[in-house]
N, C-alpha and C positions, 0 to 999 in steps of 0.2 A: 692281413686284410684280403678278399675277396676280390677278384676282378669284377663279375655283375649283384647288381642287385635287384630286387625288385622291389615293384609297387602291386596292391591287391590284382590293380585289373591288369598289368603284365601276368602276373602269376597265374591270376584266374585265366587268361589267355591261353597258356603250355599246360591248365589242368587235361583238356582232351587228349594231348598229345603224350602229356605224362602216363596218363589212365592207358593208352593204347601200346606204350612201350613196357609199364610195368606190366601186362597184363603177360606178355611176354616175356619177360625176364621171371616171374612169377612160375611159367608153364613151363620151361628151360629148369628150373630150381628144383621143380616136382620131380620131372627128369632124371637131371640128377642126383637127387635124394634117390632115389628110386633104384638107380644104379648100385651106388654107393652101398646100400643097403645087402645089393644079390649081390655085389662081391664080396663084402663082408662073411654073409652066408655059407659064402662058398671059401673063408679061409685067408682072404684078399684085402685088407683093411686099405681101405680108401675114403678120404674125405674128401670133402671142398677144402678144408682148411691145409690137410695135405695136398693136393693140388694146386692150392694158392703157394704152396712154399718151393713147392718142385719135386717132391719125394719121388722117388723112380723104383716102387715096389717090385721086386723076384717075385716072375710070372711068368709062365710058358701057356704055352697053347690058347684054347678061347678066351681064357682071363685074361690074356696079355690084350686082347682083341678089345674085349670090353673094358679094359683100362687103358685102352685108346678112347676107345668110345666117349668115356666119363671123363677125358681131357679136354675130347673137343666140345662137350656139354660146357664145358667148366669155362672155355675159352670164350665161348659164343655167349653166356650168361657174362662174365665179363668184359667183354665188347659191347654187348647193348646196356649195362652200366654205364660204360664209358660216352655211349651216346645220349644217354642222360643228362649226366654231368656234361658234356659238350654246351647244351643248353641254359647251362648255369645252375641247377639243380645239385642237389648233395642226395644221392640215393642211402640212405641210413641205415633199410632194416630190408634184407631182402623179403625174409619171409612173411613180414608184416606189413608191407607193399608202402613205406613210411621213406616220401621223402622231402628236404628239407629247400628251400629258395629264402635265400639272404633277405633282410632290407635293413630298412634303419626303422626304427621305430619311433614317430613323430620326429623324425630328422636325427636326433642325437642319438639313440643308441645300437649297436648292434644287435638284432634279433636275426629270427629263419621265423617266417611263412610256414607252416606246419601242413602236410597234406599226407593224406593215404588212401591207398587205393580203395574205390567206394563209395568216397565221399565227390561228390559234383563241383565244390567248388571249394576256394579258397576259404576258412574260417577258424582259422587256430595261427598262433606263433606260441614261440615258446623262448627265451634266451640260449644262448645261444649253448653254455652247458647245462641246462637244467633238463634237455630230453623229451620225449614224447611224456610224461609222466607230469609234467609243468604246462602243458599246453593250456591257454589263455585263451578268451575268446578275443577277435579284433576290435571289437566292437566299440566305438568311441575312441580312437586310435589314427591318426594316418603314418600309413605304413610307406616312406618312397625311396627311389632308387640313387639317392647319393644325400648326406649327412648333410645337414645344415651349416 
């Protein structure tokens, strides 16, 4: 179980806020892609996904510099995730700016509030394993913040 949930107009509420963090974590990911990429180029295989685990690639010289670099990218894009989720949000998909806020749907059951970057306001859920790919619209639905 979830500690918060929401209701449409909670959610619609943190969509501005959402929109101006992922917008950020979004520019961060470019970034890093970016990097990841000219180390590669150069010999250097580095991911996010290796980053995320700890891998501590043999590097000398400027690679070593710029696998610094694409740490602290990786670290900073992970941080303002975490600021996300602070707010009760589930960031799902970085690249596809998709993220998820709990509620109950008409009281009884577990859903997520569906959002991505782009879109202005709240208007999709989806269950809660069924994915952006299930997304429903709310419409005729009350969505609120603790189960009947």
């Amino acid at each position: 179980m979830r500690e918060r949930y929401f209701t449409v107009e909670q959610a619609n509420a943190l969509v501005p806020e959402l929109a101006q963090r992922m917008k950020l974590v979004l520019q961060l990911h470019v970034h890093l892609r970016t990097m990841c990429r000219a180390l590669l180029r150069d010999g250097v295989r580095v991911t996010p996904e290796s980053l995320a685990s700890g891998e501590q690639p043999e590097v000398a010289g400027s690679a070593r510099l710029r696998v610094q670099h694409a740490r602290g990218l990786y670290e900073t894009v992970k941080e303002a995730i975490t600021g996300i989720e602070g707010l009760g949000a589930v960031v799902k998909d970085v690249e596809h700016g998709l993220v998820d806020l709990p509620s109950w749907l008409d009281g009884a059951r577990e859903v997520v509030l569906c959002w991505k970057v782009g879109e202005t306001r709240i208007e999709w859920y989806h269950d809660v394993e069924a994915g952006f790919a299930g997304r429903k619209r709310i419409d005729g639905h009350d969505f609120l913040a603790a189960r009947r």
